[in-house]
C-alpha positions as CSV (number, residue, x, y, z in Angstrom):
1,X,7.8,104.6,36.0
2,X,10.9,102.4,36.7
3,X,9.1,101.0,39.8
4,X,6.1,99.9,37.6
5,X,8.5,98.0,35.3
6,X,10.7,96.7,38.5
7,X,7.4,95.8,40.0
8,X,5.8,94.5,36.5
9,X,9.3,92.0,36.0
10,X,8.3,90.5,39.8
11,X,5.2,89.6,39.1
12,X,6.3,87.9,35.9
13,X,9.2,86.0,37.7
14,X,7.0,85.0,40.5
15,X,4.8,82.7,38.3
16,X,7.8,80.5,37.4
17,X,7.5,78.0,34.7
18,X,4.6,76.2,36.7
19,X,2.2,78.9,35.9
20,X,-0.2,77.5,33.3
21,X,-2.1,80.1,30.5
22,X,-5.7,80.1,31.1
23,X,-7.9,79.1,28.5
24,X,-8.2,82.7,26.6
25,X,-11.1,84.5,26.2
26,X,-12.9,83.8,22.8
27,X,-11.5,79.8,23.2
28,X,-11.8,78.1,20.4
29,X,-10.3,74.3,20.0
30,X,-10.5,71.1,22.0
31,X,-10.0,69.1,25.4
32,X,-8.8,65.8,25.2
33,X,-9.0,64.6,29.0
34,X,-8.7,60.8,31.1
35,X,-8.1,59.7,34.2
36,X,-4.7,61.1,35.3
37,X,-1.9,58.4,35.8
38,X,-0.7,57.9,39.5
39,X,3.2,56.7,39.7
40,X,1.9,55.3,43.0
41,X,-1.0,53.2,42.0
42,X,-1.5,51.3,39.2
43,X,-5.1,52.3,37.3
44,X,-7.9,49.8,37.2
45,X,-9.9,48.8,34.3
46,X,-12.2,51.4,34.8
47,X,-9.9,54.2,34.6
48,X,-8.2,53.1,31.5
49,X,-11.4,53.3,29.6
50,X,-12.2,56.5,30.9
51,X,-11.7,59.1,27.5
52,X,-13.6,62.5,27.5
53,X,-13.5,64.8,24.3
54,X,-14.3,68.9,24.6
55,X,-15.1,70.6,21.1
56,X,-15.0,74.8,21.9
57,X,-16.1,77.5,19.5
58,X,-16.1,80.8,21.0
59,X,-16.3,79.9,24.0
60,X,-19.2,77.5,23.7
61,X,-18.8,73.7,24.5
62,X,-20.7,72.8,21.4
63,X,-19.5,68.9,21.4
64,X,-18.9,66.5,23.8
65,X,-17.2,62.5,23.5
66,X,-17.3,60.5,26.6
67,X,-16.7,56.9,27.5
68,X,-17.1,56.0,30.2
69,X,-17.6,52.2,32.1
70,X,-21.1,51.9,32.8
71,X,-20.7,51.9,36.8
72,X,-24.4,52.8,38.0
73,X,-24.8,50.0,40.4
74,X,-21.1,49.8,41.5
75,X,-20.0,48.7,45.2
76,X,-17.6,51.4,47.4
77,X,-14.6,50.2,46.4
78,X,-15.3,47.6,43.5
79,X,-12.5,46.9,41.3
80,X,-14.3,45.5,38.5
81,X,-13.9,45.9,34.6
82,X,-17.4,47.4,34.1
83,X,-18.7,47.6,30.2
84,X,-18.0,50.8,28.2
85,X,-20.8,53.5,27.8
86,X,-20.8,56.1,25.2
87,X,-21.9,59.2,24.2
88,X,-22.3,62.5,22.4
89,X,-24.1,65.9,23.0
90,X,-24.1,69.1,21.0
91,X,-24.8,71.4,24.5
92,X,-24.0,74.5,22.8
93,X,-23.2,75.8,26.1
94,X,-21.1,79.0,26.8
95,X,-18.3,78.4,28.9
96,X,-18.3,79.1,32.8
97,X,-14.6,80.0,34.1
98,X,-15.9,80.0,37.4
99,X,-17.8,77.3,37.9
100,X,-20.0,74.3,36.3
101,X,-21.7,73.4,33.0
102,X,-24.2,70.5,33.3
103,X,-24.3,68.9,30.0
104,X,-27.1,66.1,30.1
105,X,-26.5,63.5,27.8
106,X,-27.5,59.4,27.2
107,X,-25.2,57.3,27.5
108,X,-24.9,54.0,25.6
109,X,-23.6,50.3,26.2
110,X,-24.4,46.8,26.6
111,X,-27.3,47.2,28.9
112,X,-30.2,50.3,29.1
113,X,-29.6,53.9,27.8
114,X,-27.9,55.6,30.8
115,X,-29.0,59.3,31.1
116,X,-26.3,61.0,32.6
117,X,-25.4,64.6,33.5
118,X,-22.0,65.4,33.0
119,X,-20.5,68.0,34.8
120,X,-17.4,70.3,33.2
121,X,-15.3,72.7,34.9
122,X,-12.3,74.9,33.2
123,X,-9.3,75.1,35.5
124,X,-6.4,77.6,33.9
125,X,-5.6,75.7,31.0
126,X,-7.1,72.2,31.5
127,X,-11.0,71.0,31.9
128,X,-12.1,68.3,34.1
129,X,-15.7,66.3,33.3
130,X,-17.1,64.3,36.3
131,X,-18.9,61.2,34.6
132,X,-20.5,58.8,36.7
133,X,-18.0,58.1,39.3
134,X,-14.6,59.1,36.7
135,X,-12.9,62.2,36.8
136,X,-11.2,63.2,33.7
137,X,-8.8,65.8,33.4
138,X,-6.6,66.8,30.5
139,X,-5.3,70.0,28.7
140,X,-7.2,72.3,26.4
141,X,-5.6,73.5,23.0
142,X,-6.2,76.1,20.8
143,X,-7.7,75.3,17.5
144,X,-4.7,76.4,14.2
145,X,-6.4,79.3,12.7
């Protein structure tokens, strides 16, 4: 029995204070996610703009915020400041720990309605959305009960 605990103790120490709680089972709050800053570059235009909101309920995405610049017909490497696009969906989608919810939703801005699939992922405790060509990441928390 002393071995379990010795053995138990290990395990705990060997996560460290970088291990990060997964998003529980049964979630039920919010993701608030952008583009993460980089020390070594400064972000363009784009990437500023880029805001993504999660709404969980039991672990079903059943809202999603996201602007977004409205990039469709971007050149590789363009570093322009492209016009905001917005938009909501109600998915009502469970959650996939494992892999990928498609969420399709329209997106909105100056020009034509942009139908867009956005793509969420749940990484321990943060999601990332892929938008367009953005990647948003950003920490999930639990909802006061």
């Amino acid at each position: 029995m002393n071995a379990l605990r010795v053995l138990f103790l290990f395990s705990l120490l060997a996560c460290g204070d970088e291990a990060k709680a997964p998003v529980p089972i049964g979630f039920t709050g919010k993701c608030v996610l952008a583009i993460p800053r980089d020390r070594a570059r400064v972000p363009t235009a784009d990437q500023l703009k880029t805001h993504v909101e999660l709404r969980v309920v039991k672990d079903a995405i059943v809202g999603v915020h996201v602007e977004v610049p409205d990039n469709r017909h971007a050149e590789i490497g363009e570093a322009a400041d492209h016009p905001l696009a917005t938009g909501d969906a109600a998915p009502n989608t469970p959650v996939d720990r494992g892999g990928d919810v498609d969420v399709p939703m329209q997106l909105r801005g100056q020009g034509e309605p942009w139908d867009a699939v956005v793509r969420v992922r749940f990484r321990d405790d943060h999601a990332e959305v892929v938008a367009g060509l953005m990647i948003a990441t950003g920490p999930c928390t639990v909802a006061p009960p």
